[in-house]
Structures are given as C-alpha cells and as structure tokens.
C-alpha positions in Angstrom: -26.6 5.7 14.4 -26.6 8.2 16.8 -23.9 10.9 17.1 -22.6 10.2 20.5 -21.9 6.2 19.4 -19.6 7.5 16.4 -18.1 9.7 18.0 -17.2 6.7 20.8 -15.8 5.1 17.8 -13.8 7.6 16.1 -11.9 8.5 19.2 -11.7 4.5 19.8 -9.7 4.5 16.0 -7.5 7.8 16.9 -5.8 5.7 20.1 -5.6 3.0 18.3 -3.8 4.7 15.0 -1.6 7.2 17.4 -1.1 3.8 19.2 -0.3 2.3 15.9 2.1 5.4 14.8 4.1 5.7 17.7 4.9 1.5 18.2 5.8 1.4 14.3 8.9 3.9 14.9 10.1 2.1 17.8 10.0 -1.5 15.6 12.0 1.1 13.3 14.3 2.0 15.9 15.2 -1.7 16.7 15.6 -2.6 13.5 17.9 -0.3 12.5 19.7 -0.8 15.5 20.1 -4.6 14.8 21.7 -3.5 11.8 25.0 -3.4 14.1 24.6 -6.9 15.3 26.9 -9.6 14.0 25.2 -12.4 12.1 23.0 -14.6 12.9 21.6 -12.5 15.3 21.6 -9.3 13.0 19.7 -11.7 10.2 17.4 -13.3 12.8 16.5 -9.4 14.9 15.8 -7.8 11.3 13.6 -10.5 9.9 11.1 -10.4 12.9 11.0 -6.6 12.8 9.6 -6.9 9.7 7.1 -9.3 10.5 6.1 -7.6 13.1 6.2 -4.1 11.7 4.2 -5.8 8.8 1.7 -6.9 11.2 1.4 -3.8 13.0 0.8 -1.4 9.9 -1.3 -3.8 7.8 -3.7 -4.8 10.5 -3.8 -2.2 13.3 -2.2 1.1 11.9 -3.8 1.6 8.4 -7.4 0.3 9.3 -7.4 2.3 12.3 -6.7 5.1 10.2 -9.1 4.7 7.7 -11.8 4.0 10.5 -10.7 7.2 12.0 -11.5 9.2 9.3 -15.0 7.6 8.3 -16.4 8.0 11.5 -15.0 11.9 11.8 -16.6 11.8 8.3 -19.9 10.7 9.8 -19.8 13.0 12.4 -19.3 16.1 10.1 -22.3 14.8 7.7 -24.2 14.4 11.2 -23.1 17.9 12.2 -22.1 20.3 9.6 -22.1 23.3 11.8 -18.3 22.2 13.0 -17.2 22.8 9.3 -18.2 26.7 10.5 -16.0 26.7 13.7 -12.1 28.5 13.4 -11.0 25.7 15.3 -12.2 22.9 13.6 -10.4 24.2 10.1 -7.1 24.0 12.3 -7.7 20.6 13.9 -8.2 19.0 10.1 -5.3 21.0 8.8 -3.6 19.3 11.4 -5.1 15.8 10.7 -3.9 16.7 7.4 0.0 16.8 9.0 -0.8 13.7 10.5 -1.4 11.9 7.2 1.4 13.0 5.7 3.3 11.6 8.8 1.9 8.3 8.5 2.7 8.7 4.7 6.1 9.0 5.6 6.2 6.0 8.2 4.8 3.9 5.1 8.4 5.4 3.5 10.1 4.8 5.8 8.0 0.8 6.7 8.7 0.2 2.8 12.7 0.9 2.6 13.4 -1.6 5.3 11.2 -4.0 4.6 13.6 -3.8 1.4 16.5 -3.2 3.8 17.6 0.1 3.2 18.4 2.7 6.1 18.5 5.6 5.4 17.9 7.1 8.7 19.6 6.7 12.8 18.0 5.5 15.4 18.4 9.1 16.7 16.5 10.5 13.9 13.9 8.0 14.0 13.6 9.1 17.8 13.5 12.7 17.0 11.0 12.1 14.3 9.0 10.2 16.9 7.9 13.0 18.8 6.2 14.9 15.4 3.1 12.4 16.2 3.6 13.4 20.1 2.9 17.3 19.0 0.4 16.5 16.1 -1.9 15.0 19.1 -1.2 17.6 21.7 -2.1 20.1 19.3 -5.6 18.2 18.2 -6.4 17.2 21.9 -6.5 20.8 23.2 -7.8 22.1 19.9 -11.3 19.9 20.3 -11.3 20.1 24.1 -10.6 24.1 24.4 -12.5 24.6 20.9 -10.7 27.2 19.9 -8.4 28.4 17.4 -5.6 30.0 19.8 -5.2 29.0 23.0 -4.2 25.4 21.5 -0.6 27.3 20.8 0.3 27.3 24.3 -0.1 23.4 24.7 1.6 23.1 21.4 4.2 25.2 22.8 4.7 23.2 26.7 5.6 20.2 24.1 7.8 21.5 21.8 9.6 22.9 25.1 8.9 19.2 26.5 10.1 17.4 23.4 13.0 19.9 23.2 14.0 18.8 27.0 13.7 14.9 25.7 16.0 15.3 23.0 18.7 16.5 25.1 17.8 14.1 27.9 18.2 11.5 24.8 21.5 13.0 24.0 23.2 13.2 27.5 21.8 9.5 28.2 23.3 8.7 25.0 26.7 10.1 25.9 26.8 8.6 29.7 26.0 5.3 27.3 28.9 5.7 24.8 31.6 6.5 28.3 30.6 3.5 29.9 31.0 1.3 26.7 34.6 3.3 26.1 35.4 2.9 29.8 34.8 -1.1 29.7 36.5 -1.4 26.2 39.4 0.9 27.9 39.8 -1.6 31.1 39.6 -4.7 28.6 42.2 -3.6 26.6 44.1 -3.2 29.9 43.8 -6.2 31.1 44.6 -7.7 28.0 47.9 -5.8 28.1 48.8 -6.8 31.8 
C-alpha cells in the first residue's frame, strides 16, 4: 500500500483515539457527579454512563488505538530512516506517555464500572488536560521535526492549561455562591 494512504489512516486512528480519550473522561466526570444525585435518578444517570462509557472504550477508543499504532508501525517498516531522526525518538517516547494514559483511563473505566470513585470531578478535569499536552507536544514534534523547538508549544499549554484550571476554579466558586446565596434566601423565606 502506498506510504501516503497509511499514513491517511494512521492520523485518521490518532483523531479518533484522542477523540476517544478525551469523551471517556467527560462520561467519568458525569458519572461521578451523578454520584450526588438522590435515587432513582442517581441509579438511572450511573447505569447509562457505563453503557455508554462501555461503548465508547470497547468500540471506538481501544480499536482506534490499536489501528493507530499498526499503521505508525507500517509506516516505520515503510520508512526506517525516521527511527534515525532526534525527533522521532521523542514523539514515540511520548506515544509511550500516551499509553500509559489510556492505561490509566482503563483504571480508572474499570473502578466504576464496579462503582468505586476514587477520584473528583475536579481531578478528573485536571487529569483531562494530560491527553491535551501529550498531543500538542506530538503535533509540533512531527510538523516542526525537531527535537527542541516542540518545548515551546509544550510550554504555551501548560501555561494554557494552567490558566484553565483556575478559570475552572473561579467558575467553580461563582457556582458554589450562587447555590449558597439561593439556599441562604430559601432559608429566609422559610423563616418569614
């Protein structure tokens, strides 16, 4: 097959696994949030999570992975001069981050499909944005091609992500007022 083709479908399995890692902790997110919900609705929420977290890994997220890596495997065996480049050893020691994040989201996928949390919403979130630097970091390393100046994107989004998380916090906080501030007037009124 010729070299441009699987290289088409390599990147084609990349989106679709980053697409796949970055939906799967936001299924996370809600289900642990449903975990506050009063029954039936917290029994109901949790139960489709996992379907559709289930669904997700199992028939988007894992294959695309795998198909990921046997096409970037084709394209090495098609060009072996890459294994000689500085900034090729980075990118796969990178992809090598990656699957260890996706081992954990398989963790993480397994304990609550068993119900167990063991993490916040806010940690899930902040977790989250590991797959966000992971792919800056391999975009500009195989568009730029080299081994250094990848750093800098790497750096504009940890500064980015950094930015996010308190954007996260102070939305969170203007969040938590307004519920205090309605429960406050309530409890007025109910004293009145």
């Amino acid at each position: 097959m010729d070299f441009l083709y699987v290289k088409s479908l390599h990147i084609i399995f990349v989106v679709t696994w980053f697409a796949g890692l970055f939906y799967i902790i936001r299924l996370f997110i809600y289900h642990i949030e449903a975990e506050k919900k009063i029954e039936p609705a917290k029994e109901i929420l949790q139960t489709q999570y996992k379907l559709m977290s289930k669904r997700l890994w199992y028939i988007i997220t894992w294959p695309s992975a795998i198909l990921a890596s046997f096409f970037a495997i084709w394209m090495l065996y098609q060009s072996p001069y890459y294994l000689s480049e500085p900034w090729m050893h980075v990118k796969l020691a990178f992809v090598l981050a990656l699957y260890f994040y996706h081992y954990s989201c398989q963790r993480i996928y397994t304990q609550l499909q068993k119900n167990i949390i063991k993490y916040s919403a806010l940690q899930l979130r902040i977790w989250n944005e590991v797959a966000t630097i992971i792919l800056f970091a391999i975009v500009f390393l195989v568009t730029l091609k080299s081994a250094i100046n990848w750093i800098w994107g790497v750096v504009g989004i940890i500064l980015f992500g950094v930015l996010l998380m308190l954007a996260i916090r102070l939305y969170k906080k203007i969040r938590e007022k307004k519920s205090w501030d309605k429960a406050e007037k309530k409890a007025l009124k109910e004293t009145e």
